[in-house]
N, C-alpha and C positions, 0 to 999 in steps of 0.2 A: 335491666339488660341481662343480669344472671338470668333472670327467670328465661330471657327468649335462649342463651346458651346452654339451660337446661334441655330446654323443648327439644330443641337443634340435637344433643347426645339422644335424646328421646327418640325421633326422629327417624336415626341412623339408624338406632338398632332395632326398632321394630320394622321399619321400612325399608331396608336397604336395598332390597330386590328392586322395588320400585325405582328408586332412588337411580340406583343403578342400570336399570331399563332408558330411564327416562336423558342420562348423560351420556347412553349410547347412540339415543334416538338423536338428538343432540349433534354426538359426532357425528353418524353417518349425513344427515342434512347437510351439516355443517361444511364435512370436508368434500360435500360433491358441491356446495357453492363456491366454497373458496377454491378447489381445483377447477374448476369453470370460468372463473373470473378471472386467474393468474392463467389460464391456458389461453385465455381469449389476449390478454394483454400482451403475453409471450409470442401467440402467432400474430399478433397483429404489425409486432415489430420487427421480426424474422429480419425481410428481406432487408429495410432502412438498415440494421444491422451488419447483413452482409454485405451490402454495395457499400457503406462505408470504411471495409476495412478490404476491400479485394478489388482499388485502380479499375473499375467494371470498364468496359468498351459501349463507346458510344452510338458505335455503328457498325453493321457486319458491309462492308461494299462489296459488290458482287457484278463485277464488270463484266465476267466470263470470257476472259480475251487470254490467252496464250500470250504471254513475253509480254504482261501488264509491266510497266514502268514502275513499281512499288516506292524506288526510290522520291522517285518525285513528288510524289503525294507525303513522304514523309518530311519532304523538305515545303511545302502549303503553311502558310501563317492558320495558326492556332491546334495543330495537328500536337497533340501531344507523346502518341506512340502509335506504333502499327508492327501487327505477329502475320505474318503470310499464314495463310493454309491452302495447302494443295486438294484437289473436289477429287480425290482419291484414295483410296486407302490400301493395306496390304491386306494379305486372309492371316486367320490365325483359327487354328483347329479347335473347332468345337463352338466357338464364338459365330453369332451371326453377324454379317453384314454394319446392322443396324447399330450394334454395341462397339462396332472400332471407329475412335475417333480419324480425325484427318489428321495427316502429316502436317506438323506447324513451325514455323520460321522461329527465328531468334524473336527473342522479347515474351514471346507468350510462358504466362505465370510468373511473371517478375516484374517490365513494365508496363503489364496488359492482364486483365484480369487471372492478375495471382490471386491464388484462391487460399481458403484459409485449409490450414491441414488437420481434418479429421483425425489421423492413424497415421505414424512414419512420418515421411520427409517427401520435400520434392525430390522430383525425379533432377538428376543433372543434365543439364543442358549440354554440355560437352559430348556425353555419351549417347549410342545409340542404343546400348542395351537396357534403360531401365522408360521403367510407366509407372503410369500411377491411374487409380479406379474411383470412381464413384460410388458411393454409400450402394446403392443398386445393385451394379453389376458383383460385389462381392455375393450379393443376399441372394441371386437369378441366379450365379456362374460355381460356386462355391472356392471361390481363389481369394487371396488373400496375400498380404504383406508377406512378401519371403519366397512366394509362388514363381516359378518360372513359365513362363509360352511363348512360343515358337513363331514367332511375325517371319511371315513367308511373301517376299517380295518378286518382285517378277522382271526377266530379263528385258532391258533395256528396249529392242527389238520388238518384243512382243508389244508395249507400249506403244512404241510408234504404229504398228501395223492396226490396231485398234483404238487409237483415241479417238477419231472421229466418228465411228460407228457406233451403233449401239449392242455392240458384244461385250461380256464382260469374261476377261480372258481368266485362265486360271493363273495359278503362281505357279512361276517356272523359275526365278530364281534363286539368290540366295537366301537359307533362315539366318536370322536373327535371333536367336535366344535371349529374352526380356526377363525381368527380372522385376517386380510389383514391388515399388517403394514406398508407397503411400496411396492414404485415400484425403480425396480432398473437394473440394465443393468451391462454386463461386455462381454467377450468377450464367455466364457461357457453361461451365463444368458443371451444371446440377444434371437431375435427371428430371426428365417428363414423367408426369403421372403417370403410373400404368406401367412403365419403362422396363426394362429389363440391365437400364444404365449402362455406362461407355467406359473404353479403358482407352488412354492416351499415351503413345509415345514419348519423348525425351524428344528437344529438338533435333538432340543429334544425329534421328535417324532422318530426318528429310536432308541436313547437311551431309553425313557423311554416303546415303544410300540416293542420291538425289535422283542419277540416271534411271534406277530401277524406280522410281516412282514417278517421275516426269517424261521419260524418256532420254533420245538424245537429241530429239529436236524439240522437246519438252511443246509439245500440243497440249500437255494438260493444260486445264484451266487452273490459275492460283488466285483465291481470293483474298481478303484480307479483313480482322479487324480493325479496330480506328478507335482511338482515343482524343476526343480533343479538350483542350485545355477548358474549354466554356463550356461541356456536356454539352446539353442538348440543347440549349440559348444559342451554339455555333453550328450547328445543322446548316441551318439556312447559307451562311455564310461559306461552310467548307461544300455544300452542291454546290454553287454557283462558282465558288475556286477550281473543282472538280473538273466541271462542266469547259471551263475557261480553258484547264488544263490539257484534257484528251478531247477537244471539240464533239465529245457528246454529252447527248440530253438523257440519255436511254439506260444508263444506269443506275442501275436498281440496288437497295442499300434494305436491310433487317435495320430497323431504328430501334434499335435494346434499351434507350431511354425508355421510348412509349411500350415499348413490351413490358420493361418493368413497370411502367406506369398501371399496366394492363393485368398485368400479377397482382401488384399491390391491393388493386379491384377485388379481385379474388379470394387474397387474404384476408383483406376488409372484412369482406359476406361471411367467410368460411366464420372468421372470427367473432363477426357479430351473430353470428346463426350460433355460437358456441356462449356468447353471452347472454342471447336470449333465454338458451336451453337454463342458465345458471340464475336468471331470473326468475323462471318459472320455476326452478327447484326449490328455490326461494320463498316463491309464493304458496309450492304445496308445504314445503316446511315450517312456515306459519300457521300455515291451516292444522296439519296434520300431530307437529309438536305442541303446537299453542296450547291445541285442544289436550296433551294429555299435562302440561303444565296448569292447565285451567281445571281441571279433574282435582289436579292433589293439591290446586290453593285452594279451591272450595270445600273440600273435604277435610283439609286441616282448619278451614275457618269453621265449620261445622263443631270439631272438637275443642274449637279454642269458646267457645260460648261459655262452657263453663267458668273458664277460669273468667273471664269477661266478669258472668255474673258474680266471683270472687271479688272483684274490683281492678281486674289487668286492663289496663288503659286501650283504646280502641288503635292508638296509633303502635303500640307494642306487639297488639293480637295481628295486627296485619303484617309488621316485621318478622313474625314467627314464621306466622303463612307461606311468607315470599320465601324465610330461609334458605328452606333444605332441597327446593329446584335450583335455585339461584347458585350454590355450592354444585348441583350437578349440571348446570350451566358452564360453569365453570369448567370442571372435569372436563366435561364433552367438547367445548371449546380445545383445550389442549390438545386432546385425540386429534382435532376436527384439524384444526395446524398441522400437527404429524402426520396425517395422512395426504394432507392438503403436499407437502414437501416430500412423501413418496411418491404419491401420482405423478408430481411433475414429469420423472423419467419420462412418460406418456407423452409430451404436451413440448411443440405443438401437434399439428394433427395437419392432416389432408394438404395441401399444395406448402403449406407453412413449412412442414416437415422438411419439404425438401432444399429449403432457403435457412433452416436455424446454422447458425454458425459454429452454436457449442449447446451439440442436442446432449441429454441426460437430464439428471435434477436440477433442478433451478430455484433457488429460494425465492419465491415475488416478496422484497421485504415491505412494500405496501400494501399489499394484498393481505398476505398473513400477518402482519405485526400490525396492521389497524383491521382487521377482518376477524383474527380470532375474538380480540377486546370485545367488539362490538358484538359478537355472538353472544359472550356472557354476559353482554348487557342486555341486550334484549330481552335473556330468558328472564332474566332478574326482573326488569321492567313490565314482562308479560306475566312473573307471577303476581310481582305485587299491585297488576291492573285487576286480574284475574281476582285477587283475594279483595282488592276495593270492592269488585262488581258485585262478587257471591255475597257481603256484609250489606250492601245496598239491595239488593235483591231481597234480602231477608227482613226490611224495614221498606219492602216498597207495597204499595194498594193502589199501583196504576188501574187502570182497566185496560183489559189487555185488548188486542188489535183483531179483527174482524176477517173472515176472508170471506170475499163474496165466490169464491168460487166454494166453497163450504157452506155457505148460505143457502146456493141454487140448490145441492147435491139436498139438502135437507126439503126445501119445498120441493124437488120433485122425489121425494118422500123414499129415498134408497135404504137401505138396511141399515141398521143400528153400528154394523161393524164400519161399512163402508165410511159411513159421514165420520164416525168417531177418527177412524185414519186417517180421511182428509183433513178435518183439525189438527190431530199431531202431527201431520206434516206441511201445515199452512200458517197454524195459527199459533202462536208465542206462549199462551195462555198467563196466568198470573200466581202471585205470592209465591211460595216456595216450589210448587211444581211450573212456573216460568222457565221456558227454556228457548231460547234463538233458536230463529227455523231458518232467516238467510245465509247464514252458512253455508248450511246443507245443499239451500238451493243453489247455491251459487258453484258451490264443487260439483254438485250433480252436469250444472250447464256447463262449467267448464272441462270437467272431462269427456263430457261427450263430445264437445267442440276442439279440442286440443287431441283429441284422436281422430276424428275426423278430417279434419285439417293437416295433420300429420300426413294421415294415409293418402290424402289427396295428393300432396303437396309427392311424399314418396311416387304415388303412380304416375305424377307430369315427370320424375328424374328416371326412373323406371324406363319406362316408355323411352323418353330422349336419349338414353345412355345408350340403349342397343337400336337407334333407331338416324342412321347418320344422313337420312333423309329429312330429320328435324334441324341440319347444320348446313342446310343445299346441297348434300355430298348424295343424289340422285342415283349417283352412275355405281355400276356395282365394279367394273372394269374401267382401266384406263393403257392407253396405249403412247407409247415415245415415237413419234414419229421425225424427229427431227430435231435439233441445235443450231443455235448461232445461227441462222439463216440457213441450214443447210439439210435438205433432208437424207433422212436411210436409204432413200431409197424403193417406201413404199409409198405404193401410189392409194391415197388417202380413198378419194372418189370410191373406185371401185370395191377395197376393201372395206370401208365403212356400209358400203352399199347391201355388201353381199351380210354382212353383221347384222345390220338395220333388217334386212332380209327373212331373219331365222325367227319363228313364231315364236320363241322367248324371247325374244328382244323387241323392248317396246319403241326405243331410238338412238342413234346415235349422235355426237356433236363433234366436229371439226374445229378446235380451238386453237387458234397460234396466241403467243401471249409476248407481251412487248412493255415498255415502260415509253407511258405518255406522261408530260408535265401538263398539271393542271391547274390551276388558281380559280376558289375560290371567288369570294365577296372582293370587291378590286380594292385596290393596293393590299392584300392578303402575300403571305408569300406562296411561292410555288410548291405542290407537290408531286414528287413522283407516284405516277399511278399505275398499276399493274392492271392490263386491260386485257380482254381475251376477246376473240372474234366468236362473232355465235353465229355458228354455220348448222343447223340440225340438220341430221340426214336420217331418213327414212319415213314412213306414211302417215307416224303419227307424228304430235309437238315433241319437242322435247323439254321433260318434268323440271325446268328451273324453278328454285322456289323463291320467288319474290317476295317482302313484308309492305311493297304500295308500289302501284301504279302499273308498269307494262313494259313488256322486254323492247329493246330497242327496233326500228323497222327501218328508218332515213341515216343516211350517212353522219346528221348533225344531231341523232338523239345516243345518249349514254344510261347505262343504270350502274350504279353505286352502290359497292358493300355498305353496310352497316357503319364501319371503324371509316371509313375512308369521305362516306359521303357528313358522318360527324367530323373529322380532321378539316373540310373545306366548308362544312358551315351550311350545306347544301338539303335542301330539301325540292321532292319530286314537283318539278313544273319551275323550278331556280335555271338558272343560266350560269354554266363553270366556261371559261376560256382556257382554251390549251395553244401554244404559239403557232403549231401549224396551221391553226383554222381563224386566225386572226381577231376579229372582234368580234364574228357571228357565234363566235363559241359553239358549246354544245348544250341542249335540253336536259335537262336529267326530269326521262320520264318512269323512272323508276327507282326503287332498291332493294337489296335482295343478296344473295348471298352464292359467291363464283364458285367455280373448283379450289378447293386445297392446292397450292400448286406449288412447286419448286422455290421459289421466291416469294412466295405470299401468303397468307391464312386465307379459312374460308370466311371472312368478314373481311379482307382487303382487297381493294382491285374494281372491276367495273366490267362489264358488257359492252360491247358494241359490235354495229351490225356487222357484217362481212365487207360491205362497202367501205362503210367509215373506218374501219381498222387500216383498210388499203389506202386510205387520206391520208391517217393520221402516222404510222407505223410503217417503216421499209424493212422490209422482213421480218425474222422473228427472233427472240429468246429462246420459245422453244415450241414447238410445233407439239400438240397434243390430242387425241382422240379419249374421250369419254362414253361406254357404253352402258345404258340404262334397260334394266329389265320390267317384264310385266312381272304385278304385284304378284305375291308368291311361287314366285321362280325361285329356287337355290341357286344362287350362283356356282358352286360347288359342283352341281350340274351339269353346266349346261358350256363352263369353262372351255375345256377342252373342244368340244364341239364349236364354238364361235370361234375358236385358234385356226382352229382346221379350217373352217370356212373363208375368215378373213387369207392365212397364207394361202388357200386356193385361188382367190381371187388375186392376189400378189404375184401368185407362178414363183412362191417358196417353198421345197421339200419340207420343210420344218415348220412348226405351226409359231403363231405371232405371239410375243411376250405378253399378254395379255395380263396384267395386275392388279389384283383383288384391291377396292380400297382399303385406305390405311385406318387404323382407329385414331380416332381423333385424341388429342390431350383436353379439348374440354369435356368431352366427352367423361376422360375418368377421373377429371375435377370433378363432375358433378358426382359422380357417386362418392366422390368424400363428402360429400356435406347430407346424401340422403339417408344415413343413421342418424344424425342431428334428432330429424322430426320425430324419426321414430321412437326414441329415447323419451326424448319430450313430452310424446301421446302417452308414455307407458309412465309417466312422473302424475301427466294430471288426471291419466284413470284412475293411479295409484290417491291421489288428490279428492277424484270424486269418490273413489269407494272408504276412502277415511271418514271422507266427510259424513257420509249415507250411512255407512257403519255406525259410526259415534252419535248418528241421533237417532238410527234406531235404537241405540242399549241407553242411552240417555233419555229417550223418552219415557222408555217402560220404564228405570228405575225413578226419575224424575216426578213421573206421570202415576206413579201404581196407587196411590188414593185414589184416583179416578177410574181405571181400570178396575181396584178393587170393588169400587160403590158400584159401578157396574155387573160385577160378576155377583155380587148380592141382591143384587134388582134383578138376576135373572139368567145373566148372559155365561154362554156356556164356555170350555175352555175352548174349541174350536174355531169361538166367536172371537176370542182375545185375540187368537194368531192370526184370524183374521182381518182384524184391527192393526196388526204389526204388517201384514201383506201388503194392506191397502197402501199405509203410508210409505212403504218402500213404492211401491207400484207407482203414485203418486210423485215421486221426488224422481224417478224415473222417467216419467210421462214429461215433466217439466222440462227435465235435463234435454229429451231428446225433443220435443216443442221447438226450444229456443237455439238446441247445439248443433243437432244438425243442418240445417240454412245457415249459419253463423258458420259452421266449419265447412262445409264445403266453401262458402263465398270465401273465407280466412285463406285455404286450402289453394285455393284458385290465385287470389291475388299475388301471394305469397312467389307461386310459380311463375306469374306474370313476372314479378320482380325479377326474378333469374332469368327468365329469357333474355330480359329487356340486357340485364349487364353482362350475361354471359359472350354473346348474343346469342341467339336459335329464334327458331320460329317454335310461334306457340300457340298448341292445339290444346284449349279447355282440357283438363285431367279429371276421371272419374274415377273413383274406386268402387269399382262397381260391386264388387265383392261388400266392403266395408259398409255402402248405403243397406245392403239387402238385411246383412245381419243385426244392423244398430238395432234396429227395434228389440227384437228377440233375446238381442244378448246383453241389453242395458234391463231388459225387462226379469231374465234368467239369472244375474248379478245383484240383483236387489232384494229379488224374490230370496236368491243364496244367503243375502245378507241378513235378511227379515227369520233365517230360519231359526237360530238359536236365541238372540231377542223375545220371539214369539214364541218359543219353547218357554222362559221367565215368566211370560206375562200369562201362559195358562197354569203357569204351577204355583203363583204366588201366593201363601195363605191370609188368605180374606181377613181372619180373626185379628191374626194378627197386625196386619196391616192396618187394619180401622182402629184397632186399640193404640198403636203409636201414634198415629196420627191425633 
């Protein structure tokens, strides 16, 4: 054992460079797998995290009635809490719209989703002057804890004269001066991807400022959320109390159980798209480290022969071998932990982010405290496999393995260079110039298939991110025509007519939307369904995008979003029952994906004809028009002009509210997860060019007997680099053989997957860019990599080469 702790000081100081290389090599692998693996386990658990410490709400109810009975729903068996919010908000300068939360009752953040506090403190309920902001709105708004703004309310008066219309009045009343207490997060208080995030009042100010927000005959609508004691096991139980209670069916509820069910989804993917990535970093980091650990155990076993033939026992000479990687295994592991427990700050990532409860560092004490060990074992384990093989290798006389595609290249008689490179790059050869060629090949296919695939997979998120025709959202405008059964005012017909009309506009649809109860498979329970009437007006159809069968035409046939006709169990050509249409129920001969609407996603809800909404639905929720353009029309355009046309046909001086669609939030979920692939593609090209690399300068050094005996027999230096060309050219030719069909199909299914759980409709993705280049530029990468190799293998001196040999 002196002797191997001699070698070991040996070692150090002639090699240290290496040594030191090779503990780097080491960390960086290292801590982008263990940062991948603790990111993936961190976002995986985000939300579980947060719902268990923030009382979450079980329900948003959304009756939309003026002078709703709040009380009595809180006095319902199994009701745990309930926060009113009023479907109104004040202005505050500088702030859009979008970023002021709604005015909310007692209980909200204390026995209703109290959210955990990021920054500061809650706001007091008592008071009207204080708020509190989302992680977002600091980062979009540039305000902060400490910050004051101006919540500008509006005279009592004005309220009443406009709650039933669809005017939105300016503020006329008193300010408010607020004061930013805190930032805080729950599963109501996160922010939507994309977001620009929300600032929230104190409840004080809907108590003490009530008139200026409701009015004085309070026509606003107040919603509420709902807590109940059994989650989401008492759904069922608290409709049908509900229902019992205000004798209607038609109330419609946000199920934030199944939404977070429906996140979770998300974080799942996001998370597993994050642990795949940390798999395959994995897999190039075996390949890529193995091979320079496998370098300097064969090269110290090279050196230790001598002492061997002194009499060093073979099991001593291999402990040598493995040493002094094993020791920078070591090193690189500890980096590989420390960076692993910097990054964290980072992590989670993409929808995760917005659900971590306590973002910054994170130590994963199972990740890193069994993850670094296990690095330094591996290397250890991989040197001293590494130094068994090169000692066998040196005592082997296999006959080495054949390639028939080497074979043909010789009988049809190609150049002396060519064939010669197609065996270095096919064939394993024997005794001491022996050197594995699947490796090579195997990085070659896998990088060209893991970029491929990549790039695919990016051009279906690509395309679907800016494309909300891939989520059924058709219409490029949408119009408010009405509430609670009552319309504006405009007359639908003529104005959709005159829209439908204008040579950019390819159609219109006349939607009213209602809550039908539905049931499934029988004895199922019942669910509320959000149904819209499909009225198209003008010459052509209207572009709804279906994923099977066909939009409704009979009073008794319906089509089914996505989430909804999965919630009943229902598939196109099934039979669902709704109570006003008794036991003939309705057909589901379709499904397919509705408008985004006020109350529902675009995967909840259903279709039905104009008829059957009039069976089923007495009035409406909310009366709404959708306008869809011919393809390459700017809506930006053409806005103004259909405003004008539509109040023309109205007989309104002022042109109609016509509003741009919204972007969608899965929308900019998926472009969280589309660096994923790309990252990935860029891990296993990095993969294949290690691999292509290291067996072209392994082969020339491995191989230069043979190349020598050749440039003796004749062959020129030209002919050498030609011999190093072929064989990149060859591992190349493979790579993209097998990688590209293999990554496009990868690429494709991959997107399938996402459709399917995002949902979206899904059009085949091609990178068309990516198929044209592969050839060229796997062929240009090779040829790069064959240039300084094949530079070696013409300058080698012949003499001397044959004489060591």
């Amino acid at each position: 054992m002196a002797l191997i702790g001699m070698w070991l000081r040996l070692e150090l100081r002639r090699r240290w460079r290496s040594l030191l290389v090779l503990a780097l090599l080491v960390a960086l692998a290292g801590g982008v797998v263990l940062t991948a693996v603790a990111g993936a386990r961190r976002g995986d658990s985000a939300l579980d995290r947060l719902l268990a410490r923030t009382l979450p709400a079980t329900l948003a109810v959304l009756p939309n009635q003026a002078g709703f009975d709040w009380d009595a729903v809180r006095a319902l068996p199994g009701v745990a809490a309930v926060a009113e919010f009023a479907v109104t908000g004040p202005e505050i300068d500088g702030i859009g719209p979008e970023s002021i939360g709604f005015p909310y009752g007692a209980g909200v953040m204390d026995t209703i989703e109290r959210p955990v506090v990021l920054e500061g403190r809650l706001a007091d309920p008592a008071r009207a002057d204080e708020a509190v902001i989302s992680p977002a709105f600091a980062e979009a708004h540039g305000l902060g804890i400490g910050d004051v703004v101006d919540v500008r309310l509006f005279d009592p008066a004005t309220v009443d004269a406009t709650a039933t219309t669809a005017t939105t009045p300016a503020a006329d009343g008193p300010v408010v001066p607020t004061r930013i207490v805190g930032t805080v997060r729950s599963f109501w208080f996160s922010d939507a991807p994309g977001s620009s995030g929300g600032i929230s009042s104190s409840p004080g100010l809907l108590e003490q400022y009530r008139a200026n927000l409701l009015g004085y005959e309070e026509q606003i609508t107040v919603n509420a959320l709902v807590r109940l004691t059994d989650g989401a096991a008492g759904v069922p139980a608290f409709q049908a109390e509900l229902a019992a209670l205000t004798g209607r069916t038609d109330i419609s509820s946000f199920h934030l159980a199944d939404q977070a069910e429906r996140t979770a989804r998300t974080t799942a993917f996001e998370s597993g798209s994050l642990l795949a990535f940390g798999l395959a970093a994995l897999a190039a980091a075996v390949v890529l480290v193995g091979q320079a650990v496998a370098r300097y155990a064969a090269t110290a076993v090279a050196d230790l022969q001598v002492l061997q033939a002194l009499g060093l026992p073979r099991r001593h000479a291999l402990v040598a071998a493995a040493a002094p990687p094993a020791l920078a295994g070591v090193a690189g592991a500890l980096l590989a932990a420390a960076a692993a427990l910097a990054a964290s700050a980072w992590f989670p990532f993409g929808t995760a982010a917005i659900f971590e409860p306590e973002p910054g560092p994170d130590a994963d004490a199972l990740v890193i405290g069994l993850g670094a060990p296990l690095l330094a074992v591996l290397v250890a384990a991989g040197a001293a496999g590494a130094a068994r093989l090169a000692t066998a290798a040196q005592r082997s006389g296999a006959a080495p393995r054949r390639s028939a595609v080497a074979a043909a290249a010789a009988r049809a008689g190609l150049p002396v260079p060519v064939l010669v490179g197609t065996r270095f790059a096919l064939e394993p050869g024997r005794g001491r110039s022996a050197l594995p060629v699947r490796p090579a090949l195997v990085g070659a296919v896998t990088g060209v298939l893991g970029v491929l695939a990549a790039l695919t997979f990016s051009a279906g998120v690509a395309e679907a991110a800016q494309n909300p025709a891939r989520f059924g959202q058709t219409h490029a405008f949408s119009l408010y025509l009405g509430f609670n059964g009552e319309d504006f005012g405009i007359p639908a017909g003529p104005v959709l007519e005159a829209i439908a009309a204008d040579p950019d506009a390819a159609a219109a649809l006349d939607a009213r939307s209602g809550v039908v109860d539905v049931r499934g498979a029988p004895g199922s329970a019942v669910t509320p369904v959000t149904v819209y009437s499909f009225a198209p007006v003008g010459p052509d159809p209207y572009p709804a995008v279906l994923t099977a069968g066909r939009l409704p035409e009979r009073p008794d046939e319906i089509v089914l979003a996505p989430a909804t006709a999965e919630a009943l169990g229902a598939e196109v050509g099934d039979r669902v029952t709704a109570p006003d249409r008794g036991a003939a129920g309705l057909t589901v001969v379709g499904t397919g994906f509705v408008p985004n609407g006020p109350h529902n996603n675009y995967d909840e809800g259903g279709f039905l004809s104009d008829a059957g909404y009039d069976e089923l639905v007495d009035g409406f929720k909310f009366h709404l028009a959708f306008v869809a353009l011919r393809p390459g029309v700017d809506p930006a355009a053409v806005q103004e002009r259909l405003a004008a046309a539509g109040a023309a046909a109205a007989g309104s001086p002022d042109p109609l509210p016509l509003e741009p669609v919204a972007p969608l939030t899965e929308a900019a979920q998926l472009r969280n997860v589309e660096v994923l692939p790309v990252v990935l593609g860029l891990f296993l090209a990095l993969l294949a060019v290690g691999a292509v690399g290291h067996a072209l300068a392994t082969a020339v050094r491995r191989r230069r007997h043979d190349v020598a005996v050749l440039r003796a027999l004749g062959m020129t230096r030209g002919q050498c680099r030609a011999v190093v060309v072929t064989q990149a050219t060859v591992l190349a030719a493979v790579g993209l053989l097998f990688g590209v069909p293999l990554g496009l199909a990868l690429g494709r299914v991959l997107w399938r997957l996402v459709a399917d759980i995002t949902p979206l409709q899904y059009v085949a993705p091609v990178a068309l860019l990516a198929l044209l280049l592969a050839v060229p530029a796997a062929v240009l990468v090779a040829n790069a990599l064959a240039a300084w190799p094949g530079h070696l293998a013409a300058r080698l001196r012949i003499g001397h080469v044959l004489r060591a040999e």
